[in-house]
C-alpha positions as CSV (number, residue, x, y, z in Angstrom):
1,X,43.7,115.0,-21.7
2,X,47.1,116.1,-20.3
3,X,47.2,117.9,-16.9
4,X,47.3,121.3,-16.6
5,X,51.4,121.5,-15.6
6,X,51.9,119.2,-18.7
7,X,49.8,121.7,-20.7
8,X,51.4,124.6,-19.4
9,X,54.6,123.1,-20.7
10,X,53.6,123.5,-23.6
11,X,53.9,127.2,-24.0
12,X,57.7,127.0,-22.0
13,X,59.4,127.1,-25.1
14,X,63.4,127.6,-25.5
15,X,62.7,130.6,-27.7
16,X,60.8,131.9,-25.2
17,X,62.6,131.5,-22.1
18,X,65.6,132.7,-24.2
19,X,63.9,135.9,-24.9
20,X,63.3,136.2,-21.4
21,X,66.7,135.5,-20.4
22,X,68.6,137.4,-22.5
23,X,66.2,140.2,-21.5
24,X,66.9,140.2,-18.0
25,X,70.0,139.3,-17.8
26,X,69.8,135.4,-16.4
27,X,70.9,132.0,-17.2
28,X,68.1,130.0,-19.2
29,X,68.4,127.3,-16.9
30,X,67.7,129.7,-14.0
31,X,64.6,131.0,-16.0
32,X,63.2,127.9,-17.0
33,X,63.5,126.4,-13.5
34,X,62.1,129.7,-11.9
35,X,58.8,129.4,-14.7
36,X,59.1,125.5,-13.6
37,X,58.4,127.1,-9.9
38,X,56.1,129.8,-10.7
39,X,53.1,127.6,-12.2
40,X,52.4,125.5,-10.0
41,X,52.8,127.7,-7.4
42,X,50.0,129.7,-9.3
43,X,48.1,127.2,-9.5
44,X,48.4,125.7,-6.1
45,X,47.2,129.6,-4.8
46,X,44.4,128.9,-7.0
47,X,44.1,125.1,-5.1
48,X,43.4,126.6,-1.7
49,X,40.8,128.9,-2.9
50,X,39.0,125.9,-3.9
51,X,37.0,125.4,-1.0
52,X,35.6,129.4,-0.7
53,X,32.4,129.5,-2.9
54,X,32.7,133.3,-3.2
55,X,36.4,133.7,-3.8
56,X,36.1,130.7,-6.6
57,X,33.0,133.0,-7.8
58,X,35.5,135.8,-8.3
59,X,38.4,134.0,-9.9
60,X,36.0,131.9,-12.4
61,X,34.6,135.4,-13.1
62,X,38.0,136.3,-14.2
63,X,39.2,133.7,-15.9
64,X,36.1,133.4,-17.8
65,X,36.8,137.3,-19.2
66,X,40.1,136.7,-19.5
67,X,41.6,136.4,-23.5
68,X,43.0,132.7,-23.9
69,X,44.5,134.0,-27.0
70,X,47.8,135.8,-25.4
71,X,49.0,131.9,-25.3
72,X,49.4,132.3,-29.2
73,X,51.8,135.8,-28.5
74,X,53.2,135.1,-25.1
75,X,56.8,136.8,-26.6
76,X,54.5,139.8,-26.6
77,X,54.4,140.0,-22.4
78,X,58.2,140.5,-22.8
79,X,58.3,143.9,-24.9
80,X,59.4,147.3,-24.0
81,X,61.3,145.7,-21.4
82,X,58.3,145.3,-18.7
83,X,56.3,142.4,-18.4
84,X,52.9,142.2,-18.0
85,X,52.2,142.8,-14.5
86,X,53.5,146.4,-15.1
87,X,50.5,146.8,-17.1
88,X,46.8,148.7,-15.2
89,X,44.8,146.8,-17.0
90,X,46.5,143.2,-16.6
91,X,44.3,141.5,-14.7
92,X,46.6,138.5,-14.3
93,X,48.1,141.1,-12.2
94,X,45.3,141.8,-9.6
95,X,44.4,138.0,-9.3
96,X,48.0,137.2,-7.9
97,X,47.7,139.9,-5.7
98,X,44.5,138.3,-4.3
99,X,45.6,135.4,-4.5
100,X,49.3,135.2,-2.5
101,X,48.5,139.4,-0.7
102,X,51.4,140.2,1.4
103,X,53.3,136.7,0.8
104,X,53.9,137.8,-2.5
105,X,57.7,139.3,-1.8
106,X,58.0,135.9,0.5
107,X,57.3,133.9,-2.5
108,X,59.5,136.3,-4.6
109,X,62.6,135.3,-2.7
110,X,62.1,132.0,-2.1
111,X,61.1,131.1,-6.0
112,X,64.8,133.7,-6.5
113,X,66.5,131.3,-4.4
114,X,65.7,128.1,-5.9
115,X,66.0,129.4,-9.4
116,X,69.2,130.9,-8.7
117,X,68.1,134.4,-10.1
118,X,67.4,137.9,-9.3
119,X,64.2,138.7,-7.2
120,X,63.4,141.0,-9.2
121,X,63.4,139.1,-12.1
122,X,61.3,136.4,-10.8
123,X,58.7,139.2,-10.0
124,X,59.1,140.4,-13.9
125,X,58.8,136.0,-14.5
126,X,55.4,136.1,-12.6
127,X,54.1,138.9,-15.1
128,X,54.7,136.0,-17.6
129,X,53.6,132.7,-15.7
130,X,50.2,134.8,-14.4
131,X,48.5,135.4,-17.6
132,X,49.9,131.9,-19.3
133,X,48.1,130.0,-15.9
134,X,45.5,132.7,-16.3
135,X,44.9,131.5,-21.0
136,X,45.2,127.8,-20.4
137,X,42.4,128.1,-17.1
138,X,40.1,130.3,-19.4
139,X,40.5,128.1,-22.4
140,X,39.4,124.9,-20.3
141,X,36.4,126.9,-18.8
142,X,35.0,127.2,-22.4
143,X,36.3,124.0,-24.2
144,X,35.0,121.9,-21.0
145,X,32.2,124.1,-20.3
146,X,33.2,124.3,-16.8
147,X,31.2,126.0,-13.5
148,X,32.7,127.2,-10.5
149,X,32.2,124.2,-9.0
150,X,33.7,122.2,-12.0
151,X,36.9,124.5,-11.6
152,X,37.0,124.2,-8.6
153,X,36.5,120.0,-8.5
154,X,39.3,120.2,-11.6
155,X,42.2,122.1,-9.4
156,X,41.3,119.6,-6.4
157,X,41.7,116.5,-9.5
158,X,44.7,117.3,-10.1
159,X,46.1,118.6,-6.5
160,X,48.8,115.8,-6.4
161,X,50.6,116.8,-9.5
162,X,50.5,120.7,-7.9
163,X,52.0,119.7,-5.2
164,X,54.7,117.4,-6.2
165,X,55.9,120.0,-8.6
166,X,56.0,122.5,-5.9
167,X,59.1,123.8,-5.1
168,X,60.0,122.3,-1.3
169,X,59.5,124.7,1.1
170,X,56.6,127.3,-0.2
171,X,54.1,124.3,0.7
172,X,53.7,125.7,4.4
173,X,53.6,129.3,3.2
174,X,51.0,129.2,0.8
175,X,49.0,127.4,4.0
176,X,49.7,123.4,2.7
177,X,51.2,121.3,5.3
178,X,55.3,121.0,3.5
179,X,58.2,120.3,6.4
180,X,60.5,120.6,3.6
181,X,63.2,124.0,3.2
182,X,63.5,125.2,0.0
183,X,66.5,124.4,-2.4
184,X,68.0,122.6,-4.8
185,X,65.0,121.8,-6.3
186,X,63.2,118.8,-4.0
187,X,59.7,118.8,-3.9
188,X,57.3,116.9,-1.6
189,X,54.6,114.5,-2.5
190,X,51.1,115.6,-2.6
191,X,50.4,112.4,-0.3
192,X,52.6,113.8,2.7
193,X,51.1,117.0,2.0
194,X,47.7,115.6,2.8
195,X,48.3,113.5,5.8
196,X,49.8,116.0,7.3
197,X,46.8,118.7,6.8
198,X,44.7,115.7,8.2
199,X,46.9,115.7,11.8
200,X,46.2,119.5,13.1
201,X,49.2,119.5,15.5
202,X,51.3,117.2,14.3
203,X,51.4,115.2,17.2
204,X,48.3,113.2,17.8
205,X,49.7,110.1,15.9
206,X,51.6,109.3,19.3
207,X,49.0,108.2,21.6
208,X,48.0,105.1,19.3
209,X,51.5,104.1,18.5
210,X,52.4,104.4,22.1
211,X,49.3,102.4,23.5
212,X,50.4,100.1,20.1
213,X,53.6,99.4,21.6
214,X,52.3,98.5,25.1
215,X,50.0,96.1,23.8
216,X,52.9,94.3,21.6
217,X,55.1,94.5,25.0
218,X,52.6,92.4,26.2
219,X,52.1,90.1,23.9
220,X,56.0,88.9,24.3
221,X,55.8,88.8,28.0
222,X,52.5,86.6,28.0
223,X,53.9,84.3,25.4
224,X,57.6,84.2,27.0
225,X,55.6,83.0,30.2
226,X,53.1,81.2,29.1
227,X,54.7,77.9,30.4
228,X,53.8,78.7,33.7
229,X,49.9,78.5,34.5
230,X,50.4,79.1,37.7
231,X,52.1,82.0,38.3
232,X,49.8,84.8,37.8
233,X,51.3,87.6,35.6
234,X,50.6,91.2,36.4
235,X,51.3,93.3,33.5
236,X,51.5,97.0,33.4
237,X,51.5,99.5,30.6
238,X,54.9,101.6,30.3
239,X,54.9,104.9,32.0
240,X,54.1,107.6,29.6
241,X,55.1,111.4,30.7
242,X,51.9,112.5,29.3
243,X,53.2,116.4,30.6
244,X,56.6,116.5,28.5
245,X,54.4,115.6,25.4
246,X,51.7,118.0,26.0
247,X,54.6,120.8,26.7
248,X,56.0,119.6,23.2
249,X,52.6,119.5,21.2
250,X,52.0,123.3,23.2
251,X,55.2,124.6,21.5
252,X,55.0,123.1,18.8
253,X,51.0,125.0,18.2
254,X,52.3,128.0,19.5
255,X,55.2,128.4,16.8
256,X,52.7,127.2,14.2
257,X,50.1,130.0,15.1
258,X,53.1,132.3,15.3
259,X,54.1,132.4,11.5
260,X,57.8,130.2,12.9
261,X,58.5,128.5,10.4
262,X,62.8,128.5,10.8
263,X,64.8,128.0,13.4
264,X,68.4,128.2,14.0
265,X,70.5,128.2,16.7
266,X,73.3,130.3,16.4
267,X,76.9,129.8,18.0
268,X,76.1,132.5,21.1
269,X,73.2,130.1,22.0
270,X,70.9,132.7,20.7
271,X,67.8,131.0,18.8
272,X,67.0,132.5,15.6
273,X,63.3,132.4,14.8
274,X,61.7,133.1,11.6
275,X,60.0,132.4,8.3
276,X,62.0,129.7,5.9
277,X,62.0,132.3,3.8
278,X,62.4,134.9,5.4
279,X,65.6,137.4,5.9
280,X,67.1,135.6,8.7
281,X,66.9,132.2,6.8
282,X,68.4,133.8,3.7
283,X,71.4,135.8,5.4
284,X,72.1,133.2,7.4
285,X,72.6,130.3,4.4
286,X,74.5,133.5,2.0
287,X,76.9,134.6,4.9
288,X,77.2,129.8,5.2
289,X,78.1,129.1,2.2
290,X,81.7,129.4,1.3
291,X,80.6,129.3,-2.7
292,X,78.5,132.5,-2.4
293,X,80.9,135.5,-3.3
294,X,79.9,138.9,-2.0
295,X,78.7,140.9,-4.8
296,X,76.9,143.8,-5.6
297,X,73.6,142.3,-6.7
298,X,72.4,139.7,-3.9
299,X,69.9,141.6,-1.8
300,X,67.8,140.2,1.3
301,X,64.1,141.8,2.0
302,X,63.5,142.5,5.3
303,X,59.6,141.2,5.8
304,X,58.9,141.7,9.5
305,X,60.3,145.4,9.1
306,X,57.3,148.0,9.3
307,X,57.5,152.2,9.1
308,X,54.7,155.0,10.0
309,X,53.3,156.1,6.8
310,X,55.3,158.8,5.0
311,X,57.3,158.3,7.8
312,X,60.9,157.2,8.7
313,X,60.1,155.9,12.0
314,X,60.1,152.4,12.7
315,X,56.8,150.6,14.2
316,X,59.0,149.2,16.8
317,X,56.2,146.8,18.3
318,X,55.9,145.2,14.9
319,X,59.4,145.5,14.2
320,X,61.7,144.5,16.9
321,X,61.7,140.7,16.5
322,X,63.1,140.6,13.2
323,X,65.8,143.5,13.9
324,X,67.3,141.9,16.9
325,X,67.5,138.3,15.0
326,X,69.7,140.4,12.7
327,X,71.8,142.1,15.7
328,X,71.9,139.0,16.7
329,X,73.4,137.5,13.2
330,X,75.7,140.5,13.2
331,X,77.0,139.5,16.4
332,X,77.2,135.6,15.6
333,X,78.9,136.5,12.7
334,X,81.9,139.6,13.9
335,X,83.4,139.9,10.3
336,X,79.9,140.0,8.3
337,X,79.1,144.1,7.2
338,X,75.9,144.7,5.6
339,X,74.9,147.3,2.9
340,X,70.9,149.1,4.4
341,X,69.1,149.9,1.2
342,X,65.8,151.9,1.6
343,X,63.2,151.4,-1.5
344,X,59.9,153.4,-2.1
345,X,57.3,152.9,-4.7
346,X,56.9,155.4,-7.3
347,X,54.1,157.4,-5.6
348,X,54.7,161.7,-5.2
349,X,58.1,163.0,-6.3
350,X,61.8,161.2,-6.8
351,X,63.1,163.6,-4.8
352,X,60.7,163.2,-1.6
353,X,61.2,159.4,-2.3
354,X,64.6,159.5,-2.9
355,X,64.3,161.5,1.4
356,X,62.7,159.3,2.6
357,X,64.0,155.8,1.6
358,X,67.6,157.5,2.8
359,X,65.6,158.6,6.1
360,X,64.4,154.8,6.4
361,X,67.8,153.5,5.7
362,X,69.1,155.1,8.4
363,X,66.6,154.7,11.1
364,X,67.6,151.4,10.4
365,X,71.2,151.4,10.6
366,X,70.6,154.1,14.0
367,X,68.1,151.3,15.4
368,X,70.7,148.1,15.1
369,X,73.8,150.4,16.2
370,X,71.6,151.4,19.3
371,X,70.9,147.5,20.1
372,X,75.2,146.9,20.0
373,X,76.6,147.0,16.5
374,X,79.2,149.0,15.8
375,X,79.4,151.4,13.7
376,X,81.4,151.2,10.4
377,X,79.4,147.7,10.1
378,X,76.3,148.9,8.3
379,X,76.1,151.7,5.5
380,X,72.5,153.2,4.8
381,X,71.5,154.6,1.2
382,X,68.4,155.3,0.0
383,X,67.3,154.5,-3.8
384,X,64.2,156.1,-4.2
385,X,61.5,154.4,-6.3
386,X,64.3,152.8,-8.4
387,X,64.7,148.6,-8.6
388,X,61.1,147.9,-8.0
389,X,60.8,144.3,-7.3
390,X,57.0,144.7,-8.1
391,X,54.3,146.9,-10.3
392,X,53.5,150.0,-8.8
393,X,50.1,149.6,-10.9
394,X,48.6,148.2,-7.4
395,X,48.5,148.7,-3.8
396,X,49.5,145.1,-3.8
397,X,53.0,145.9,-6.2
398,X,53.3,149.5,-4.1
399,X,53.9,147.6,-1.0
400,X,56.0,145.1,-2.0
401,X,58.3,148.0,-3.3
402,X,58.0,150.0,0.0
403,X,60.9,147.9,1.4
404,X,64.4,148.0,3.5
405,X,67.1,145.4,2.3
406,X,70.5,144.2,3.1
407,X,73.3,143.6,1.3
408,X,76.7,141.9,2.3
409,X,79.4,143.8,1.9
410,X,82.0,141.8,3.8
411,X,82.0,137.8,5.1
């Protein structure tokens, strides 16, 4: 029987990911590659779960309930002009909110960067690739007669193909072990994935190679000397500054518990740190990259970037870190101007949304000015509830589109 990816494939057809891109707007090769993304990252949320009796309990509970025969009618997910997810009652919707939680705009942007297409229409794409992940799981439950447990033992089967189809780079934030940056399409082997996962730190393959080494150091001198009996031979093991590696392995555990997954040193000697995903990451490889014109449409998600409910003011303790990186970036980069949007979900009134997403916007743009940019640099606006990225069916959707984002309008 084919693997699940192969099966999936299946239902990929050109007429439907030509529906879908002439619907949103996209290249087809950008939508089949971002589909080509989403599933197995689906299905690699579904992976790590594998291990938690209870939360497998509640996924085979859905998937068992779930109708396998929307794989006959996928077109159907596309009509009206909202997918699926922008649906109450889709629960493909509520299981990728449990599944991925707040990583969800993370994987949003990253899965947009590697297909080369809108956020926002990779978000409308997951409405698609949920329920499809969601018909082929439910139709193997019943044609295998499968448990939890056989679920469960089936996603672990087939880990290796899940992984090597995963896009490079979303390994290490859906909690896999993936040194990889996303881009350009260069995925990982599920063998590296798992050798990795098996080292904690990272570091504690050096020891043995190091005590390797001084044993085959040995081994030449005894044998280059071994013509003279006589002489007797004191050997010592090399020197090892056992203090600069523990300082290493101590920063390398303290980034890793941190969430630091980027790193980039910029030309003032300041060091960037962030998600490979993230903002910073993003900005910084747009504002790089000669080929990328500035236009109207490329927008960056802040995602370390918190308010007081109902509130314009910024929870600086949660929030300064990511809004000096990008005072920081502004300053690296003298000619770059950036575009503040503020977003809200769809909750209470437009116009009391359409207040405070300007108000947030602004306490943005007053919070950068006030760490040294100048003005004239940044431009806030506030949209309201309008461009959600995600349904506002869910708390999960609502806070994705609660949101500040950047736009450049100059490089």
């Amino acid at each position: 029987m084919a693997n699940l990816l192969d099966s999936l494939k299946q239902y990929i057809t050109p007429e439907l990911i030509g529906q879908a891109a002439s619907m949103m707007g996209e290249n087809e090769s950008g939508v089949s590659k971002a589909l080509g993304g989403l599933a197995p990252t689906i299905l690699s949320g579904l992976l790590s779960k594998s291990s938690d009796s209870a939360a497998m309990g509640g996924i085979f509970n859905q998937l068992s309930n779930f109708d396998a025969g929307i794989l006959g009618n996928l077109g159907s997910l596309l009509g009206g002009g909202n997918l699926a997810h922008n649906d109450p009652k889709d629960t493909a919707g509520n299981l990728m909110s449990s599944l991925f939680g707040s990583k969800v705009p993370a994987i949003l942007n990253a899965l947009a960067s590697f297909a080369g297409i809108k956020s926002s229409s990779v978000s409308s794409l997951l409405g698609l690739a949920g329920p499809m992940v969601m018909g082929l799981l439910s139709k193997r439950i019943k044609s295998d007669g499968l448990n939890v447990s056989g679920l469960a033992n089936l996603l672990v089967s087939e880990k290796s193909s899940i992984m090597n189809a995963l896009p490079a780079g979303l390994g290490s934030m859906l909690g896999f072990a993936d040194g990889g940056s996303l881009g350009g399409g260069t995925t990982r082997g599920a063998g590296a994935v798992s050798n990795n996962n098996n080292n904690g730190g990272g570091t504690n393959w050096l020891w043995p190679l190091l005590v390797l080494v001084a044993l085959g150091l040995a081994g030449m001198y005894f044998i280059k000397n071994c013509n003279t009996p006589k002489e007797t031979v004191k050997i010592e093991a090399p020197k090892i500054d056992s203090t600069a590696i523990k300082v290493a392995m101590a920063k390398a555990d303290s980034m890793k518990n941190a969430g630091v997954s980027y790193v980039k040193k910029l030309a003032s000697g300041f060091e960037i740190k962030g998600n490979a995903t993230g903002i910073e990451s993003q900005l910084i490889s747009f504002i790089d990259d000669a080929s990328k014109a500035v236009d109207k449409t490329t927008w960056f998600n802040f995602d370390r970037l918190t308010f007081k409910t109902g509130s314009a003011e910024i929870e600086m303790e949660k929030s300064k870190d990511q809004l000096t990186n990008i005072y920081e970036v502004l300053k690296a980069y003298p000619k770059v101007n950036l575009k503040i949007g503020g977003y809200t979900d769809n909750t209470g009134s437009e116009v009391g949304n359409m207040k405070l997403s300007a108000a947030r916007a602004k306490a943005t743009v007053d919070a950068l000015q006030a760490m040294g940019v100048a003005k004239g640099r940044l431009s806030p606006e506030g949209y309201g509830s309008q461009h959600p990225v995600a349904s506002n069916d869910t708390e999960a959707g609502r806070a994705q589109n609660r949101r500040i984002a950047v736009r450049v309008t100059a490089k």
